[in-house]
LUMNUVO-507941 format. One record per residue (C-alpha): residue number from 0; y, z, x. Coordinates in nm, 4 decimals, always signed. Last residue first. Example, Ala and Ser with C-alpha at 12.3 -4.5 7.8 and 13.67 -1.06 7.14 Angstrom:
BEGIN
1	-0.1060	+0.7140	+1.3670 .
0	-0.4500	+0.7800	+1.2300 .
***
This chain:
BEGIN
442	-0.7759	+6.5484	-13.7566 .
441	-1.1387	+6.5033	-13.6348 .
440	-1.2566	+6.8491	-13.4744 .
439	-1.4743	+6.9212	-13.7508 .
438	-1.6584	+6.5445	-13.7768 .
437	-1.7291	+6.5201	-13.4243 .
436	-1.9262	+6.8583	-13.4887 .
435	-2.0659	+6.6900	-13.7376 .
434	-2.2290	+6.4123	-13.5380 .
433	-2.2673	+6.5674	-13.2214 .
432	-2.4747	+6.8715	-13.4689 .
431	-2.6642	+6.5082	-13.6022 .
430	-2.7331	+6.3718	-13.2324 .
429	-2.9186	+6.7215	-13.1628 .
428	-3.0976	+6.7125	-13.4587 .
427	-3.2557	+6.4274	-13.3849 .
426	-3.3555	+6.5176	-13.0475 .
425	-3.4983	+6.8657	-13.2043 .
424	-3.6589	+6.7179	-13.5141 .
423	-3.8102	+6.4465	-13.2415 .
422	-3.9702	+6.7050	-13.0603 .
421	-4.0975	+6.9389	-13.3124 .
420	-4.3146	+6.6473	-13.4204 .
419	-4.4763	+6.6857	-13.1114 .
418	-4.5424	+7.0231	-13.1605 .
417	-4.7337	+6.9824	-13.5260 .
416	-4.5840	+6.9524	-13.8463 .
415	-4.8118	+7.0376	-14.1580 .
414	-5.0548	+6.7059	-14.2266 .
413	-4.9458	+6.5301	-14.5172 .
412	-5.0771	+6.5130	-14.8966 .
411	-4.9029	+6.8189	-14.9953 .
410	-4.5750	+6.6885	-14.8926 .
409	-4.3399	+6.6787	-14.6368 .
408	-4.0456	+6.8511	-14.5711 .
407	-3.7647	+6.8121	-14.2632 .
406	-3.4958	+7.0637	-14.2433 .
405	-3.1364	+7.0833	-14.0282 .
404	-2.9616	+7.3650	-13.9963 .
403	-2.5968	+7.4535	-13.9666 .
402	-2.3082	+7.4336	-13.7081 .
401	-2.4398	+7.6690	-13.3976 .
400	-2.2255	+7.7000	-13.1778 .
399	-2.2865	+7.6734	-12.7883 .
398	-2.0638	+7.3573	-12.7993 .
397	-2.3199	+7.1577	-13.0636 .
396	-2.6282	+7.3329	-13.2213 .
395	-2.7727	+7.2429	-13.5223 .
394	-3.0715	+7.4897	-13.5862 .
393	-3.3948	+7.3202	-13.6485 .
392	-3.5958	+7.3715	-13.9689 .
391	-3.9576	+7.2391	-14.0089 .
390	-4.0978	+7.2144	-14.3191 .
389	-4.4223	+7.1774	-14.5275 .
388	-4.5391	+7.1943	-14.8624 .
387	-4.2550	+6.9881	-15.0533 .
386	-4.3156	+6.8749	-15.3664 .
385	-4.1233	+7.0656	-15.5656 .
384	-3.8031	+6.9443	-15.3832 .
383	-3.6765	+7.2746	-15.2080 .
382	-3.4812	+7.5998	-15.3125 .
381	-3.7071	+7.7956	-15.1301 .
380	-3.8715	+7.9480	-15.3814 .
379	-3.9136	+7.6616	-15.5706 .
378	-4.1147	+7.5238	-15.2698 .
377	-4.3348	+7.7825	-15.2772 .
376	-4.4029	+7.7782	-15.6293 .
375	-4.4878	+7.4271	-15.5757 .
374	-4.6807	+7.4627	-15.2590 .
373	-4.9325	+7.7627	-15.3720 .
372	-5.2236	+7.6720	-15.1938 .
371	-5.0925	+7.7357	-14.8622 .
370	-4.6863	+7.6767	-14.8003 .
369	-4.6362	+7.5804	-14.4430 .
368	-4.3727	+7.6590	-14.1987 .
367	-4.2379	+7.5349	-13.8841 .
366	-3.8944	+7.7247	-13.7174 .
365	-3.7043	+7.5809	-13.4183 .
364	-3.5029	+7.8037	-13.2260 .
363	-3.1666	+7.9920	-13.2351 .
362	-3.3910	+8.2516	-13.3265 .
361	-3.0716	+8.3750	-13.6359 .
360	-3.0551	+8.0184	-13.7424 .
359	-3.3854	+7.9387	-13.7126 .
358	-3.5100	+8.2229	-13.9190 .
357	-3.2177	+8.1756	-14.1644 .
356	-3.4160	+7.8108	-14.2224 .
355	-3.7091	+7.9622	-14.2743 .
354	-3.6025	+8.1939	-14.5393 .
353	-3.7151	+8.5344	-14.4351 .
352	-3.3983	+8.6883	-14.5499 .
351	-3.3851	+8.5040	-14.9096 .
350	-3.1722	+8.2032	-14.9204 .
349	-2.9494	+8.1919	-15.2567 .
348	-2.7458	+7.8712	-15.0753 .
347	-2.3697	+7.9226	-15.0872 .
346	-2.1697	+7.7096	-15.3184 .
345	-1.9405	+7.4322	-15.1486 .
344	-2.2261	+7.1448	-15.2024 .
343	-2.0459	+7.0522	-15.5171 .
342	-2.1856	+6.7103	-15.4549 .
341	-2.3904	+6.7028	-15.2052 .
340	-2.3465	+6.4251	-14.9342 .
339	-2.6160	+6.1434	-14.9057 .
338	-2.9919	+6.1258	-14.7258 .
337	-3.0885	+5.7689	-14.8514 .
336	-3.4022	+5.7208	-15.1207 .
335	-3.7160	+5.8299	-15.1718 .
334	-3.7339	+5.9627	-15.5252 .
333	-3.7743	+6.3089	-15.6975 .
332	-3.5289	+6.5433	-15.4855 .
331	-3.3012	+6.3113	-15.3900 .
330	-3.2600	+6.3068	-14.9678 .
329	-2.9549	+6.5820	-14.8978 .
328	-2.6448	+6.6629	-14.6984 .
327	-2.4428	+6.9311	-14.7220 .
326	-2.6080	+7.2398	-14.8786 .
325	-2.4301	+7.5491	-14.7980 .
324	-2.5892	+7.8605	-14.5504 .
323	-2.4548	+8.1714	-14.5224 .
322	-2.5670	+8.4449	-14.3057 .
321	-2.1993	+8.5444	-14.2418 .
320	-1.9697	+8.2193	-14.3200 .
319	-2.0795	+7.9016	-14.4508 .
318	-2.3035	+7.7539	-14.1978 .
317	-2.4168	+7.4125	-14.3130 .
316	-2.7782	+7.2996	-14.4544 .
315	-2.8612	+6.9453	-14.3804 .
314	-3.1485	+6.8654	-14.5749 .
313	-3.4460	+6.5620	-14.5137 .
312	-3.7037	+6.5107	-14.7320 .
311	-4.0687	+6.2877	-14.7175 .
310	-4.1004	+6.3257	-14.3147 .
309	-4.2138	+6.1210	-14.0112 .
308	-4.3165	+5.7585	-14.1191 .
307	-3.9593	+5.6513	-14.1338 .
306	-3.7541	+5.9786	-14.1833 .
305	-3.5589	+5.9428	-13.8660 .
304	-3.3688	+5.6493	-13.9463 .
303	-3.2519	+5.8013	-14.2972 .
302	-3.1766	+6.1368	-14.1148 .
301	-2.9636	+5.9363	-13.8408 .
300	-2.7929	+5.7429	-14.1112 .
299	-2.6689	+6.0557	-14.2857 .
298	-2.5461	+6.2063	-13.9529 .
297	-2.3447	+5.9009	-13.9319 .
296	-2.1974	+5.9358	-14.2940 .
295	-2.0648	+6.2618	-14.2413 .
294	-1.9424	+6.1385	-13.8760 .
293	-1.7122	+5.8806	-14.0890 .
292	-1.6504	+5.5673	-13.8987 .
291	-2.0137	+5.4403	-13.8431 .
290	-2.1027	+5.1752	-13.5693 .
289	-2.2227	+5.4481	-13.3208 .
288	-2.4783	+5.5874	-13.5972 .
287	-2.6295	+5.2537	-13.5944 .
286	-2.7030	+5.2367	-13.2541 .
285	-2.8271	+5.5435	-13.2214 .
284	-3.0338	+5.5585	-13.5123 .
283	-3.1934	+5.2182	-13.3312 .
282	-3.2415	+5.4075	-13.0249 .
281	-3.4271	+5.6612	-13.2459 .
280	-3.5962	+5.4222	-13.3883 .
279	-3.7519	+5.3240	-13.0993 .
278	-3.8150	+5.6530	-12.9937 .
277	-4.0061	+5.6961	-13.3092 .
276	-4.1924	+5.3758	-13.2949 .
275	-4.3176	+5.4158	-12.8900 .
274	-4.4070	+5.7795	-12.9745 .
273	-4.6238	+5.6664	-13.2457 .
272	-4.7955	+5.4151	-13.0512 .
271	-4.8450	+5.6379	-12.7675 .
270	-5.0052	+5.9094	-13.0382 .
269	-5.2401	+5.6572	-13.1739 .
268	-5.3834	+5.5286	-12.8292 .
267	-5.4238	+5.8793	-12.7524 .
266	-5.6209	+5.9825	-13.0977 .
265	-5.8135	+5.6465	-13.0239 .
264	-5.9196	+5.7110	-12.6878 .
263	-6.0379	+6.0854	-12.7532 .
262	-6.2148	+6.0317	-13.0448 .
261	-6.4151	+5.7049	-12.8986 .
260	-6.7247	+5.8630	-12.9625 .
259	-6.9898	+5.6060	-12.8885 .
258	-7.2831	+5.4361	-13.1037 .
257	-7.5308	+5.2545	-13.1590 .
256	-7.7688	+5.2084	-13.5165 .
255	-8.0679	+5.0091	-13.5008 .
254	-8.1554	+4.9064	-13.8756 .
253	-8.4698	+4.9223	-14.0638 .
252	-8.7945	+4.7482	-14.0904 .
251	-8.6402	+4.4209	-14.2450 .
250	-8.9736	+4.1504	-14.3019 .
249	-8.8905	+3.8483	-14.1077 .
248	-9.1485	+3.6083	-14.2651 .
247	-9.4985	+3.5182	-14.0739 .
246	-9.4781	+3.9400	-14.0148 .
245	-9.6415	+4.0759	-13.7183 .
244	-9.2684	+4.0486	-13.5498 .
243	-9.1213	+4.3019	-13.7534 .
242	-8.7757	+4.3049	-13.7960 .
241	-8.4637	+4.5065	-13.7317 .
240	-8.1213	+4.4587	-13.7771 .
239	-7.9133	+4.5955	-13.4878 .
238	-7.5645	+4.7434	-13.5626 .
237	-7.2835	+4.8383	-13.3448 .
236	-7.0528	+5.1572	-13.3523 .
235	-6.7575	+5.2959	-13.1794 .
234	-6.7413	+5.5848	-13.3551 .
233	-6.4205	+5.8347	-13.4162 .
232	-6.4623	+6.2152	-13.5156 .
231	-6.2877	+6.4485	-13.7763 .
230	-6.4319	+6.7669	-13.7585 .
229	-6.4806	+7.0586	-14.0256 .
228	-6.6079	+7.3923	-14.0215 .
227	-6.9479	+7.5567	-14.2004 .
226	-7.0403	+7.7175	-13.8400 .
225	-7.3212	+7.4571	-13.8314 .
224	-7.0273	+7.2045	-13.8445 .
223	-6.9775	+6.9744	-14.0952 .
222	-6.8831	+6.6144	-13.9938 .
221	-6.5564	+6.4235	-14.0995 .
220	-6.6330	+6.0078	-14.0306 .
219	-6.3823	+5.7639	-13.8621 .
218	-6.5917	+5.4207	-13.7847 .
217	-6.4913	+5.1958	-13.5402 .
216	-6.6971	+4.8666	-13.5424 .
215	-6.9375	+4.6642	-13.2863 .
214	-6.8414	+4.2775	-13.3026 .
213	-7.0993	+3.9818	-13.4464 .
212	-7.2823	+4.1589	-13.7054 .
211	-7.6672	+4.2134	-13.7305 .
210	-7.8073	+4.0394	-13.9961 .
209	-7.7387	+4.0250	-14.3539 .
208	-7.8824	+4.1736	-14.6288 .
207	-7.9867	+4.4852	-14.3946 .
206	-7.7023	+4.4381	-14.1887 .
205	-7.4646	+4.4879	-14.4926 .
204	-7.6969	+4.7593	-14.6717 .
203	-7.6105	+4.9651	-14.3012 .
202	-7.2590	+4.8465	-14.3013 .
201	-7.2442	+5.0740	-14.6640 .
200	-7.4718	+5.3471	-14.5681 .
199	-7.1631	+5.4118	-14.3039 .
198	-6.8695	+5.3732	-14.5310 .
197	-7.0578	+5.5621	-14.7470 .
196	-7.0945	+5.8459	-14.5409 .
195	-6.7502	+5.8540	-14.4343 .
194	-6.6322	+6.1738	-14.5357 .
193	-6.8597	+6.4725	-14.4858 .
192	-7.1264	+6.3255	-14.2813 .
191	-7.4149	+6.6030	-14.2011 .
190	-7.5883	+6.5932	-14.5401 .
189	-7.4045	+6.2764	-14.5984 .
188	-7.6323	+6.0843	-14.3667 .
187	-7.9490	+6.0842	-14.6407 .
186	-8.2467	+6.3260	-14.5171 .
185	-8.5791	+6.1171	-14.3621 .
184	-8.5194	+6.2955	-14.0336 .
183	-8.2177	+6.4750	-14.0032 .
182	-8.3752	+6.8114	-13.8964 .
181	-8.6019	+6.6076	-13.6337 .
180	-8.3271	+6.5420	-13.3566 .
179	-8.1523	+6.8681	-13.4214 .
178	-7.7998	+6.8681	-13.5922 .
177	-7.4280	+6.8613	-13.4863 .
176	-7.4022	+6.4685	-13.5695 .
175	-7.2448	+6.4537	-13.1902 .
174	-7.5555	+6.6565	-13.0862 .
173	-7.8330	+6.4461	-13.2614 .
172	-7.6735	+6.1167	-13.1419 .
171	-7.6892	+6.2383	-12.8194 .
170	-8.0303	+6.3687	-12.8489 .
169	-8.2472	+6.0316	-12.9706 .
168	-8.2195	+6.0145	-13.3358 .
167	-8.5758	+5.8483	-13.5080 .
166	-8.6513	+5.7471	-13.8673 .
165	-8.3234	+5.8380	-14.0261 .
164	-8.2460	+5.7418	-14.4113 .
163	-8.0981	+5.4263	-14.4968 .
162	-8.4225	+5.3345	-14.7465 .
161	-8.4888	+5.0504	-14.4963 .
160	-8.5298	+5.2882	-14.2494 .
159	-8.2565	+5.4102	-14.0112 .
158	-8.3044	+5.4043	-13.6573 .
157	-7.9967	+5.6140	-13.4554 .
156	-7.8658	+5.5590	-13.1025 .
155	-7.5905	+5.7985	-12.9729 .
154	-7.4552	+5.6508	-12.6598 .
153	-7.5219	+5.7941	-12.2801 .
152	-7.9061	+5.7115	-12.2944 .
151	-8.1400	+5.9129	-12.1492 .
150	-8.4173	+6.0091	-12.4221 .
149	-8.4159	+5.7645	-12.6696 .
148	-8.2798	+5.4963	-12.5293 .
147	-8.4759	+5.4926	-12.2013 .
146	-8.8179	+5.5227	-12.4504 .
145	-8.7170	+5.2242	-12.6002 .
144	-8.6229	+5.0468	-12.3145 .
143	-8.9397	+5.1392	-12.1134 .
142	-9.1060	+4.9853	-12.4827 .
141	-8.9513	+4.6730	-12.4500 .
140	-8.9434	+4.6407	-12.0411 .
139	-9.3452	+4.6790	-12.0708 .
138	-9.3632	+4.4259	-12.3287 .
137	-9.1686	+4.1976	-12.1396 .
136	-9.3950	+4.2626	-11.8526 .
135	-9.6717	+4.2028	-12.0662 .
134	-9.6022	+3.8393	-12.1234 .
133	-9.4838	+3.8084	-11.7747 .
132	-9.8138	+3.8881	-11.6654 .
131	-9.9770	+3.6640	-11.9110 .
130	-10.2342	+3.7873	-12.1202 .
129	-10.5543	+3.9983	-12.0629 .
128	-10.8516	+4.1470	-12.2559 .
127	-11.2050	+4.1775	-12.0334 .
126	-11.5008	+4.2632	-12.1539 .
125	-11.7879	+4.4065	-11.9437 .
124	-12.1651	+4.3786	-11.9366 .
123	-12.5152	+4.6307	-12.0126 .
122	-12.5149	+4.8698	-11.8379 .
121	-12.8113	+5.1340	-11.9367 .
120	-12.7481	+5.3306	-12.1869 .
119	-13.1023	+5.2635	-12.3962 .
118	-12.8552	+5.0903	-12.6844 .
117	-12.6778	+4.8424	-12.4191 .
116	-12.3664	+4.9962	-12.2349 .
115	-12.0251	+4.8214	-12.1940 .
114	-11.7578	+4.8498	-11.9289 .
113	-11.4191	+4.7855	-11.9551 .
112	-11.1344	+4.5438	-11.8246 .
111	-10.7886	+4.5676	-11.8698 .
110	-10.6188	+4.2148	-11.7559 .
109	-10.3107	+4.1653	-11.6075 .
108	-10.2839	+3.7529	-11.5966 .
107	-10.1034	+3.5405	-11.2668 .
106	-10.1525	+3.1469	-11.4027 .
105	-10.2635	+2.8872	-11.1655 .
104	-10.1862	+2.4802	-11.2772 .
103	-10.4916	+2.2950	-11.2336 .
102	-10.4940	+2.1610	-11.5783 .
101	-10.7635	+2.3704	-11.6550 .
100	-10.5783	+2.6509	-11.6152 .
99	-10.6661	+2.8389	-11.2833 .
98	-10.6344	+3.2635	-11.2457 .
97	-10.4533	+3.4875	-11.0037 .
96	-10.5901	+3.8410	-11.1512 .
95	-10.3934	+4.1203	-11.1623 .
94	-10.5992	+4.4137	-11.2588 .
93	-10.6570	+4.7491	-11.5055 .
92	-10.9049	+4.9477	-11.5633 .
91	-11.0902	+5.1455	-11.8462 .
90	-11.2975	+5.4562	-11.8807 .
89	-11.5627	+5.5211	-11.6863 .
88	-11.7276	+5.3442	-11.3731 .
87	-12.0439	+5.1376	-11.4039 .
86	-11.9397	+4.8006	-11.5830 .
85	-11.5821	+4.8220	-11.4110 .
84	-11.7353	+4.6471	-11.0993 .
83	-11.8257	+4.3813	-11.2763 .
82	-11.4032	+4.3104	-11.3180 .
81	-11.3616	+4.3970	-10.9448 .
80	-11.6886	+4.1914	-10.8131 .
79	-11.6110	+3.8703	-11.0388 .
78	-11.2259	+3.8604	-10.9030 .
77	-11.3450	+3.9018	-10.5712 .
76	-11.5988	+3.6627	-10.6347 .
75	-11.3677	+3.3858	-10.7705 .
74	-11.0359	+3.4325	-10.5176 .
73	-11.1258	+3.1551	-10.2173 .
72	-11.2784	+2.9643	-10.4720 .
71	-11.0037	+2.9056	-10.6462 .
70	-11.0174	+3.0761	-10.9966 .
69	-11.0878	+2.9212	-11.3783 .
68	-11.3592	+2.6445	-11.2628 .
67	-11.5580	+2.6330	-10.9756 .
66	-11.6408	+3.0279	-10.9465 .
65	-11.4800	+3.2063	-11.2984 .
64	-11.8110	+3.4061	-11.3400 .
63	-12.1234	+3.3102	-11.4378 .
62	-12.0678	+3.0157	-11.6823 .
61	-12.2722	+2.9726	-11.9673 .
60	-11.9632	+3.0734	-12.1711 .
59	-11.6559	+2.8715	-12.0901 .
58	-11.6450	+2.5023	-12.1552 .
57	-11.7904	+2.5681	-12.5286 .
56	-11.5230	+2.8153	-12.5733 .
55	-11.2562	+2.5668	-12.4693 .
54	-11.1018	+2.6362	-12.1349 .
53	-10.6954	+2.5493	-12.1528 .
52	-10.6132	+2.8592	-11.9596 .
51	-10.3729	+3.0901	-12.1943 .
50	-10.4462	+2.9031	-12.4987 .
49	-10.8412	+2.8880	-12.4510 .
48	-10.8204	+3.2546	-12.3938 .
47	-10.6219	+3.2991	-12.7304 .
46	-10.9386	+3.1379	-12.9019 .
45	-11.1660	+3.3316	-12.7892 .
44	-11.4063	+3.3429	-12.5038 .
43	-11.7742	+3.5244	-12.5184 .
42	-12.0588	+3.5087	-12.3091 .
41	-12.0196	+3.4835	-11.9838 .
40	-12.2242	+3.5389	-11.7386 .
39	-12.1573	+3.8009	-11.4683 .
38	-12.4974	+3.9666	-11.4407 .
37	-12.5088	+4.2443	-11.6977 .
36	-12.3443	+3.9939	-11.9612 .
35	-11.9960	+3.8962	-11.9551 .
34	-11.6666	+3.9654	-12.2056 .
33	-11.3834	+3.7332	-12.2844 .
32	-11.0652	+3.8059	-12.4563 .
31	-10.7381	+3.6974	-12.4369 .
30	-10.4744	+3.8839	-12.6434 .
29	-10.3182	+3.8311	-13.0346 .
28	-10.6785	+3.8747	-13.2013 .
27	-10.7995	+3.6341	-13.4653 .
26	-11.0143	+3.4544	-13.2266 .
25	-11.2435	+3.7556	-13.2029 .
24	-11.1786	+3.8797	-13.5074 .
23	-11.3255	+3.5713	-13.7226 .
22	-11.5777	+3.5506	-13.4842 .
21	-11.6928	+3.8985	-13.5473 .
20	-11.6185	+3.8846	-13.9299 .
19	-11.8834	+3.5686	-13.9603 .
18	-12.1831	+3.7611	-13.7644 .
17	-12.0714	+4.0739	-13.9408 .
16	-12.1118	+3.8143	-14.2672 .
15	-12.4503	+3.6911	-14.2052 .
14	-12.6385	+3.3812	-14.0771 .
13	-12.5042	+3.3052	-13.6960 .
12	-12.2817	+3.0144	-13.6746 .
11	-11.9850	+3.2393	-13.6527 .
10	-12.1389	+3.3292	-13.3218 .
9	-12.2039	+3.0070	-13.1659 .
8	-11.7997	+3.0060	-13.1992 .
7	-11.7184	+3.3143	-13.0816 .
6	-11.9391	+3.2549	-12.7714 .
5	-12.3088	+3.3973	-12.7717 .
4	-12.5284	+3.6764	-12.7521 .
3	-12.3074	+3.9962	-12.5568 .
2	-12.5376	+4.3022	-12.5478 .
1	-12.8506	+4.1393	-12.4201 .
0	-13.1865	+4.1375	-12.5222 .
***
């Protein structure tokens, strides 16, 4: 008796429920199937065979072969000699077979074929699964993609279940998250992601509910370091929502999460904007300043320009004899408002020797300093607005003299001063010492 007894169909007529559950699997499967007996008959075709060429079941097994009906003639017994010739050879193989629909039309399949062995071990037939080539090609290209992404890709790329935890991290993404590909795995984001975590989780729920989003975004997050530091990091990111395609409803699997660090661009694209508004003020400060009749009230105006974005206080701190300094013009203490003469500004200043502003007269240089974790007391200390936590004084310097100083503060909540903001102190102090030196020699 042989192996293969019947088509799918003459077997679901069989009595008995494996006869049933054969058939039912059979046409139930996604790829083509047929299979032939020890001599090339055959005996089974399902239902995504029929699809593929248009053969019906009943049209198909009998047959020996695909000679007068699915293959030209020209192809039929080389196609019947490779897939027979599977039957005696181990494992599995694989062909391209040029094939005829029953409208006439050809169709190129890959097929892997396989032999099959009765109960004694003796050959008994072959099966045969195959599908259109391009049908597997675009499998092919789907999981070469995959695979692509995950190990050479030049973007971070990230699958997050449904949960929002990581199912797979290819390396890039592992190394600008500062972990290993398979310590993040199933662990929520904000083990690694300081600050932005749930800005992340939150466009994650967003393509889960609702698709996959038109634009990629930027994303700032702060990561922790193994070495228990901080860094502040910029990502391009886009969003894929996934779904499984077994499902007769899209069923969410996750989301595909892409990425690039865009630090670099955005910290430079930030710095020549800032540049371009302080120099613009600055021309504006200028301008101003040039329509003022009292050089007091010039230098004011140059403070008030320069303060935009740049500082919280601004004091102009005049030399008053040896190692004295008098306050001459000042921001208010507990309110933005206008820089504005002192009144009663005549009394020396109770600087103590390492006073920053002292420093920069005596350096004739510019002197930045911070207060640490105790800003108010600092601040009091130094005869500054409570809030202030850090400065940067610049000597005022006019005719190789130096007039005074010059001191911006900001508060707590503000990054200390950094080189280029020593820039614009200087250029704006330099117009201020014009200012009151103007002021001096004016009878």
């Amino acid at each position: 008796m042989s192996a293969f007894t019947g088509s799918a169909s003459e077997t679901a007529s069989v009595p008995g429920a494996g006869a049933d559950l054969l058939a039912a699997l059979l046409d139930g499967m996604d790829a083509a199937l047929c299979a032939f007996d020890a001599d090339g008959t055959v005996t089974h075709w399902n239902r995504e065979a029929e699809r593929i060429l248009g053969w019906s079941a009943g049209e198909a097994v009998g047959r020996r072969g695909f000679e007068g009906w699915a293959a030209r003639s020209a192809d039929s017994e080389d196609i019947l000699n490779r897939l027979m010739g599977v039957m005696k050879g181990p494992g599995r193989q694989v062909h391209e077979l040029a094939l005829l629909r029953k409208d006439g039309g050809r169709v190129l399949v890959r097929s892997q074929a396989a032999g099959v062995r009765g109960a004694d071990g003796a050959p008994a037939g072959v099966y045969c699964a195959f599908s259109e080539v391009h049908v597997q090609l675009d499998l092919e290209r789907s999981v070469a993609l995959s695979e692509a992404l995950f190990e050479d890709a030049s973007w971070g790329v990230v699958l997050v279940d449904a949960d929002l935890r990581p199912a797979m991290v290819n390396g890039h993404a592992a190394r600008a998250l500062g972990t290993g590909r398979t310590a993040l795995l199933g662990r929520p984001l904000g083990d690694v992601v300081v600050q932005g975590a749930e800005e992340l989780e939150a466009a994650l729920q967003h393509v889960l509910a609702e698709g996959t989003p038109p634009a990629p975004a930027e994303v700032w997050v702060t990561l922790r370091t193994s070495a228990g530091e901080e860094r502040r990091r910029c990502w391009r990111s886009g969003f894929l929502r996934l779904a499984s395609p077994m499902a007769e409803e899209p069923v969410p699997l996750g989301v595909a999460w892409l990425f690039q660090d865009v630090t670099e661009e955005r910290l430079a694209a930030r710095q020549a904007d800032r540049l371009r508004f302080r120099w613009s003020q600055l021309h504006r400060a200028g301008a101003a300043a040039a329509e003022c009749e009292d050089p007091a009230e010039a230098a004011a105006v140059l403070l008030d320009f320069a303060l935009a974005g740049f500082a919280d206080h601004a004091l102009v701190d005049r030399v008053a004899g040896e190692r004295r300094l008098t306050r001459a013009l000042a921001t208010p203490a507990t309110a933005p408002g206008p820089a504005s003469p002192v009144v009663g500004g005549g009394i020396p200043l109770r600087y103590g020797p390492r006073h920053p502003a002292l420093q920069a007269w005596d350096r004739v240089g510019t002197v930045r300093a911070s207060a640490g974790r105790t800003a108010e007391v600092w601040a009091e200390a130094h005869q500054w607005p409570g809030d202030a936590a850090h400065a940067v004084c610049v000597p005022l310097r006019s005719r190789g003299r130096t007039l005074g100083v010059v001191t911006f503060l900001r508060a707590a909540c503000r990054p200390p001063f950094e080189r280029d903001d020593v820039v614009l102190a200087e250029a704006v102090a330099t117009r201020v010492a014009a200012a009151l030196d103007l002021g001096d020699t004016t009878p």
